[in-house]
C-alpha positions as CSV (number, residue, x, y, z in Angstrom):
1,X,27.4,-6.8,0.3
2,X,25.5,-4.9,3.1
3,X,23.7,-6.1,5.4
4,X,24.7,-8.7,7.8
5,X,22.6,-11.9,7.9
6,X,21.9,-12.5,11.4
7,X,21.8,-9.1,12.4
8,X,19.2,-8.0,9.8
9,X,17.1,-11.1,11.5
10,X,17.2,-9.6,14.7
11,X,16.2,-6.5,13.3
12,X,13.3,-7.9,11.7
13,X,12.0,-9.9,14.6
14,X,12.5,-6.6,16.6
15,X,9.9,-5.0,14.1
16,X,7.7,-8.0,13.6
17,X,7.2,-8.3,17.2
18,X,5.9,-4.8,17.6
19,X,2.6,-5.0,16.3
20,X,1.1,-2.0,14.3
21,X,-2.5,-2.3,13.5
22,X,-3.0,0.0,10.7
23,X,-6.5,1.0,12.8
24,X,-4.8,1.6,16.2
25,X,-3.3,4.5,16.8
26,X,-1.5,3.5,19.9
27,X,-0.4,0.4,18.4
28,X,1.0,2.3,15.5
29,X,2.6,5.3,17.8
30,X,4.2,2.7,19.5
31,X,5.9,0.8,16.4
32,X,7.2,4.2,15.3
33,X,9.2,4.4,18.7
34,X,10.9,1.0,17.6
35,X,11.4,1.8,13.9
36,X,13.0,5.6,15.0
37,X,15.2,3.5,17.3
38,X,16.2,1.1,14.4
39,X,17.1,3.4,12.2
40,X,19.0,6.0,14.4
41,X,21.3,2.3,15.1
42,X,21.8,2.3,11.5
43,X,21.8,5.7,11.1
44,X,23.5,7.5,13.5
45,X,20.6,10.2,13.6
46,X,17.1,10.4,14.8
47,X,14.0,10.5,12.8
48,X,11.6,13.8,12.6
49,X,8.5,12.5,14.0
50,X,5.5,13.6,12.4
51,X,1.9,13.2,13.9
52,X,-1.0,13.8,11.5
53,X,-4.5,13.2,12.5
54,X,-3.1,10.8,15.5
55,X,-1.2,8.8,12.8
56,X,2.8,8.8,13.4
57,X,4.7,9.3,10.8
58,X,8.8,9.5,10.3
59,X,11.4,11.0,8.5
60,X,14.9,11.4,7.8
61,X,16.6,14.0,5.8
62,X,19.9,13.8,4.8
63,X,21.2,17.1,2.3
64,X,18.9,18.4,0.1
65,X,16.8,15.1,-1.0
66,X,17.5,14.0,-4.1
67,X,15.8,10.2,-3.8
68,X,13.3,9.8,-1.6
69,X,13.3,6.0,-0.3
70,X,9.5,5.1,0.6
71,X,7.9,3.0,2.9
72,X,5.6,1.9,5.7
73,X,5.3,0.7,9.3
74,X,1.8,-0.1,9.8
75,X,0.4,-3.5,9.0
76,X,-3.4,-4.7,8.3
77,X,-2.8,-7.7,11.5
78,X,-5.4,-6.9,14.0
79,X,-3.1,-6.8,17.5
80,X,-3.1,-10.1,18.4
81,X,-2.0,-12.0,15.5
82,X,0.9,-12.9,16.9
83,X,-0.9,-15.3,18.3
84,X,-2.0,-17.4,16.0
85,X,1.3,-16.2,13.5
86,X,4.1,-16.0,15.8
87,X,7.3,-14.7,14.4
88,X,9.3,-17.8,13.3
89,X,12.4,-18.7,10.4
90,X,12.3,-22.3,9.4
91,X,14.4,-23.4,6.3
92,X,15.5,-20.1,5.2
93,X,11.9,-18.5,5.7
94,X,10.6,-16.2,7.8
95,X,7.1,-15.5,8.9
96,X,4.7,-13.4,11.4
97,X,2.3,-10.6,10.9
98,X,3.7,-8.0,8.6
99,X,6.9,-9.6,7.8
100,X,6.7,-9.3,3.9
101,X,4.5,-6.4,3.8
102,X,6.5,-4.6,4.4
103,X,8.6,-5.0,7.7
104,X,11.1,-6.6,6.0
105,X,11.7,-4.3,3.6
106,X,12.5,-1.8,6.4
107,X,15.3,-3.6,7.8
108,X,16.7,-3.8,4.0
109,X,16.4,-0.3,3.9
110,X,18.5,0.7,6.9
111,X,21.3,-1.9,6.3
112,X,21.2,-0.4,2.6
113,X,21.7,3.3,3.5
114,X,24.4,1.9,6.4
115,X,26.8,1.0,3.7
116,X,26.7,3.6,1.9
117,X,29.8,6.1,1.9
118,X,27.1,9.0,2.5
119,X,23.7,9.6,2.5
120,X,23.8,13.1,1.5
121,X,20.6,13.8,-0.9
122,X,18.8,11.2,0.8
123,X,15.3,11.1,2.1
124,X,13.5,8.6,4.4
125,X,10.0,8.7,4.7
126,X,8.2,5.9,7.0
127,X,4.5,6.5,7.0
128,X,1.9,4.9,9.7
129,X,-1.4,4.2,7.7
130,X,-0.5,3.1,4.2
131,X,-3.1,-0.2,4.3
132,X,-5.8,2.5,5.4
133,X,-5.5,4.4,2.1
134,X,-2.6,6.9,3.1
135,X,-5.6,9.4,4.6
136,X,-3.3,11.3,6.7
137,X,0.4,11.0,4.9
138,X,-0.4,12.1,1.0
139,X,0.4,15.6,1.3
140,X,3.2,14.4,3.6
141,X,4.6,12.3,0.9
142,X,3.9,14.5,-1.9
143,X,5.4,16.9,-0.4
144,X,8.5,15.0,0.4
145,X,8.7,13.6,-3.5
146,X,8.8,17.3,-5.1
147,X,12.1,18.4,-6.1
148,X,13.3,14.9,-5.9
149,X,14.6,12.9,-9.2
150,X,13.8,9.5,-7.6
151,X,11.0,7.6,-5.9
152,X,12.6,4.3,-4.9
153,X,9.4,2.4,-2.6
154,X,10.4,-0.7,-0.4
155,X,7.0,-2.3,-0.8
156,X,8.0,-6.1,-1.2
157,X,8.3,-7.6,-4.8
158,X,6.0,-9.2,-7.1
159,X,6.4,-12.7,-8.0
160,X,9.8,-14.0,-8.2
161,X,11.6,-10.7,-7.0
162,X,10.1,-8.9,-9.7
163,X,9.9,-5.0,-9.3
164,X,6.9,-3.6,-9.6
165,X,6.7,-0.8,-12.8
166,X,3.7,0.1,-12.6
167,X,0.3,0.1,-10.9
168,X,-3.5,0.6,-11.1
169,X,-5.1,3.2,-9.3
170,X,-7.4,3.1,-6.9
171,X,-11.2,4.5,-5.9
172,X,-13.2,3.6,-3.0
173,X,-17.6,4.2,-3.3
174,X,-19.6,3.9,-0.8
175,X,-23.6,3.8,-2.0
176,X,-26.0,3.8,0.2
177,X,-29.5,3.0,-0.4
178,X,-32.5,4.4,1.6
179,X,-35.6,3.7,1.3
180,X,-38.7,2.8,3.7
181,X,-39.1,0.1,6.8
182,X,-42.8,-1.9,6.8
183,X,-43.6,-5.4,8.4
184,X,-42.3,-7.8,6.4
185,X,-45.6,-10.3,6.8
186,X,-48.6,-7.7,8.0
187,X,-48.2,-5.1,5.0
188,X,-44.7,-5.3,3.0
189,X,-46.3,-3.0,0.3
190,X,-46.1,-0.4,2.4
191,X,-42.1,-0.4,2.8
192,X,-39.5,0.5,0.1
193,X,-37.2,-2.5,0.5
194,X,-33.7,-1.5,0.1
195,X,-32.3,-4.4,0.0
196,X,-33.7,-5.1,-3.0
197,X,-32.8,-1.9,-4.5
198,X,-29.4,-2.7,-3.6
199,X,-29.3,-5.5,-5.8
200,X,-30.2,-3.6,-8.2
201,X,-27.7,-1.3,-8.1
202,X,-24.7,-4.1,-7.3
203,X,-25.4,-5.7,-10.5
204,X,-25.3,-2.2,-12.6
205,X,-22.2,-1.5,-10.6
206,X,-20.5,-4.6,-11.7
207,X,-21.2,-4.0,-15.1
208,X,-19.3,-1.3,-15.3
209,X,-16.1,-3.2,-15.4
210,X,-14.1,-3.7,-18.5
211,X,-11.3,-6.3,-17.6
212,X,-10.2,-6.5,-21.1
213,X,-9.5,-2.5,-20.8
214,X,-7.7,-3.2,-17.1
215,X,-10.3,-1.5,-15.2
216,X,-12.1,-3.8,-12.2
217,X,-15.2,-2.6,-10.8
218,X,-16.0,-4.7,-7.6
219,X,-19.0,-4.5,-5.1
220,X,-17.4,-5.7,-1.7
221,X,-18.9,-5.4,1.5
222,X,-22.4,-5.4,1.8
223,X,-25.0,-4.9,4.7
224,X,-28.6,-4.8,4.7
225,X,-31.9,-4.6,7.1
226,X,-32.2,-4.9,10.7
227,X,-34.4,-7.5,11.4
228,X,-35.7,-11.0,10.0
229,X,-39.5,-9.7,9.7
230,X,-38.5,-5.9,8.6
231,X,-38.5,-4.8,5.5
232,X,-35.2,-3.1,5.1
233,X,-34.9,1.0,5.5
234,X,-31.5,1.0,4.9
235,X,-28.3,-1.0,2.7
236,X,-25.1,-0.3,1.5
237,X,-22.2,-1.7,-0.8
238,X,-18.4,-0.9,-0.8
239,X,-17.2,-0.8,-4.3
240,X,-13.2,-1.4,-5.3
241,X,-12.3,0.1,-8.5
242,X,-8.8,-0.4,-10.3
243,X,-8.1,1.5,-13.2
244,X,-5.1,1.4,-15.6
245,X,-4.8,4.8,-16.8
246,X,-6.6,8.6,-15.9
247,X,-9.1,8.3,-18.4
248,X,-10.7,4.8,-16.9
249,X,-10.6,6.3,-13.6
250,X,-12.6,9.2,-14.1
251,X,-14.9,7.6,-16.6
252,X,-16.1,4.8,-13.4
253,X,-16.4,8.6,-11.5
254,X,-19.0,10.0,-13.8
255,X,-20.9,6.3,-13.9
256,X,-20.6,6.0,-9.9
257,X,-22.6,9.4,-9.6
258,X,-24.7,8.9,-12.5
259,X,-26.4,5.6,-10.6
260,X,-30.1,6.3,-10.1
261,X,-32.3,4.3,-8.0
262,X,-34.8,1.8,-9.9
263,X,-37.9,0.8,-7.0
264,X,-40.0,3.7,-6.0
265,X,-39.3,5.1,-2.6
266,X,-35.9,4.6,-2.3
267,X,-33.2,7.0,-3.3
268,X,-28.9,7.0,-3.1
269,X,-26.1,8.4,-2.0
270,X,-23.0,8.0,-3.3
271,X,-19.5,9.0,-1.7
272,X,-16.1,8.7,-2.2
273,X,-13.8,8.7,-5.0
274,X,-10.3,8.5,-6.3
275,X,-8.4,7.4,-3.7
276,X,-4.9,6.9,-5.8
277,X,-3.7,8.0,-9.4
278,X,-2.3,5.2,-11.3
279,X,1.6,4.9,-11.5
280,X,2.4,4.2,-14.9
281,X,4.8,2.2,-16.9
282,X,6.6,5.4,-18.0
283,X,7.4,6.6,-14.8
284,X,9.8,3.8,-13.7
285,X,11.4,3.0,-16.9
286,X,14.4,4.7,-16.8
287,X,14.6,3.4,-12.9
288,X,14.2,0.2,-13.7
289,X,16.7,0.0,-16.5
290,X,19.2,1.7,-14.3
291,X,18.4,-1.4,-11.4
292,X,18.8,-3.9,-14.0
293,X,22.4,-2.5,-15.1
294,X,23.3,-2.3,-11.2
295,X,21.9,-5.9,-10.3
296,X,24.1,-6.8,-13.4
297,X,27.3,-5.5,-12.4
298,X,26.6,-6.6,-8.6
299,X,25.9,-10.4,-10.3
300,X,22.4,-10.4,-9.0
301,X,20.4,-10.0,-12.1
302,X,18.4,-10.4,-14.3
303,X,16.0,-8.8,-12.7
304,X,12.1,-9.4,-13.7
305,X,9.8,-5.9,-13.7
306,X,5.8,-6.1,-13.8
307,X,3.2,-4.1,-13.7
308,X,0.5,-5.0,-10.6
309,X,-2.6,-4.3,-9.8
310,X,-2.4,-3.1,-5.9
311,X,-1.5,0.1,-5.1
312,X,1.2,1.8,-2.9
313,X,2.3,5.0,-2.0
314,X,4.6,4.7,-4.9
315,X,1.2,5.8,-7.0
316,X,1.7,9.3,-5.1
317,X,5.1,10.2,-6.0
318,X,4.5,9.0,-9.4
319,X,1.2,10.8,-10.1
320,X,3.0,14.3,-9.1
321,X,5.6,13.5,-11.6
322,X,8.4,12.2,-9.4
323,X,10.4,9.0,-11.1
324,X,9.1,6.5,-9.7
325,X,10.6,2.5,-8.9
326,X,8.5,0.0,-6.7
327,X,8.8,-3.2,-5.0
328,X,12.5,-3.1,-4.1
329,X,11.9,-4.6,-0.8
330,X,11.6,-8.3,0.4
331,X,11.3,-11.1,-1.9
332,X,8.6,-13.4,-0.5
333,X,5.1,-14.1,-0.6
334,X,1.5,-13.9,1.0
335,X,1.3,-10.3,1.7
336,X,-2.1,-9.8,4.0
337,X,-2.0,-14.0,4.1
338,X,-2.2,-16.7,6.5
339,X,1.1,-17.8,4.2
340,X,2.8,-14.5,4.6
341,X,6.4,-15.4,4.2
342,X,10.1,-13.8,3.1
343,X,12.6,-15.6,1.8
344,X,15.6,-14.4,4.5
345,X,18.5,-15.6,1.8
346,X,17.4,-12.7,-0.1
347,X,17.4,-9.7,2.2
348,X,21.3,-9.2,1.9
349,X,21.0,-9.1,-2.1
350,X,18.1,-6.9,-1.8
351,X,19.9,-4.5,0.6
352,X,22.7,-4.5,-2.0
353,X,20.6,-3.7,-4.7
354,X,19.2,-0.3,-3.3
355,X,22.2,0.6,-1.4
356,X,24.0,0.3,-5.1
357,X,20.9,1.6,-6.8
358,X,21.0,4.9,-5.0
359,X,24.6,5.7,-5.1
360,X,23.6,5.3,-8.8
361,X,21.0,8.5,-8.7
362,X,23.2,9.9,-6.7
363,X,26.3,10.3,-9.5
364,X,23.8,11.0,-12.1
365,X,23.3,7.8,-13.7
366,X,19.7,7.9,-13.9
């Protein structure tokens, strides 16, 4: 079984202690330098770094890629965190910022490809803003998916180990409301409150939702007015959308744009959009029933599949048609979480799992 205990604990503390703030460029440029260094241990070769829009990025190519083995190095821990979530492993669990999602799945990764007889037809792709919405790596891992038969992404498990077989996509709104400032107690009349025309719109934006249809529409963050005694000029609301399928997501679209402001005075704008496509069931079926036969024969199994409603990168390879299998990284718990945790007995199994899993694609088994 690959991966040595001990050693893949080092590795991960090695990772966890190098902080990458999703938001922080530096921070992130500088975990890079650690992960390129991991893997060319594990290895024997260095990573292709690739800057995009000050975001580093890394990748390995071995042959002519045939799986592409996805993942990240950033994290959504402000730097810092360490602090007040120092890297620990008490009774067979580890924590610290990071450390399920998705550090650990790294170091399962490395060990993985390090004990198998060759990596030929393997890609590595290690992107540096996946908690920021992938902004600067899509076409990068797009790109890197085409001509591949297999998307295997090490984002940790669901519940129980579970892989994750499919997911929601994802859009991100922005509306902002604008309207007109008065004094609140001398002549409020006078002033288009748009704060109150926010309301407005937060409630008509919630009702778009249609949870027994899968899709979540979800006003987040919210900001209003400047001043106690001022009626507000301006407001704005995030919005979260989830959708199962194509059809849902561009249906919440033609709603988002079609929201018209209600209070005289005030008017909207709305931005954003589809941010990721949604990775359906189909696309990893044939994956996953390949990863239950290999965890069978490696006397790992059964293995549980679900489908999620977070999104990966995994939703990429999967929307441009590339096979697609997530969650194959750590088994744990907590991702983003105070509790953020991964259960260390696991990592070797895990390791064993993909290393197996892509010698698998590799002979044509898929």
């Amino acid at each position: 079984m690959p991966g040595d205990l001990p050693v893949m604990l080092d590795d991960l503390e090695e990772l966890v202690l190098r902080e990458s703030f999703s938001s922080d460029h530096d921070a992130v440029a500088a975990s890079a330098t650690v992960v390129a260094a991991l893997g060319a241990r594990h290895l024997g070769v260095r990573p292709e770094p690739i800057v995009v829009g000050g975001v580093t990025h890394l990748r390995w190519t071995f042959g002519t890629p045939r799986v592409l083995l996805l993942g990240h190095h950033d994290t959504v821990w402000p730097i810092g965190s360490l602090r007040t979530h120092p890297w620990s492993v008490t009774g067979g669990v580890a924590r610290g910022p990071g450390v399920f999602d998705m550090k650990a799945g790294l170091v399962q990764m490395f060990h993985a490809l390090r004990s198998i007889a060759s990596a030929d037809g393997v890609c590595v792709l290690v992107t540096g803003d996946e908690e920021l919405g992938s902004r600067t790596s899509r076409d990068l891992i797009e790109q890197s998916a085409r001509g591949c038969s297999a998307t295997l992404v090490l984002e940790a498990s669901a519940d129980d180990g579970a892989l994750k077989t499919a997911r929601k996509g994802v859009s991100q709104y922005e509306v902002a409301v604008h309207g007109m400032a008065a004094h609140a107690g001398l002549e409020p009349e006078k002033g288009a409150n748009a704060g109150v025309e926010l309301a407005h719109q937060v409630l008509a934006i919630a009702a778009m939702a249609d949870p027994e249809g899968s899709t979540t529409v979800t006003p987040t963050v919210m900001s209003a007015g400047t001043s106690r005694n001022t009626v507000p000029a301006e407001a704005a609301v995030a919005v979260d959308v989830r959708t199962a399928d194509l059809a849902a997501q561009a249906l919440v679209d033609v709603r988002m744009r079609a929201l018209s402001p209600r209070l005289p005075g005030t008017r909207l704008a709305v931005t954003g959009g589809p941010n990721r496509p949604p990775m359906d069931a189909a696309s990893s079926s044939a994956l996953f029933k390949l990863a239950e036969q290999v965890a069978n024969e490696l006397g790992i199994g059964p293995l549980g599949g679900v489908p999620v409603g977070g999104a990966s990168d995994g939703n990429f390879t999967a929307g441009i048609g590339c096979p697609t299998l997530d969650g194959l990284g750590a088994v744990g718990g907590g991702a983003h979480a105070a509790h953020e945790h991964v259960v260390v007995e696991e990592m070797p199994r895990r390791a064993a799992l993909l290393a197996r899993l892509v010698e698998a694609i590799l002979e044509g088994r898929q």
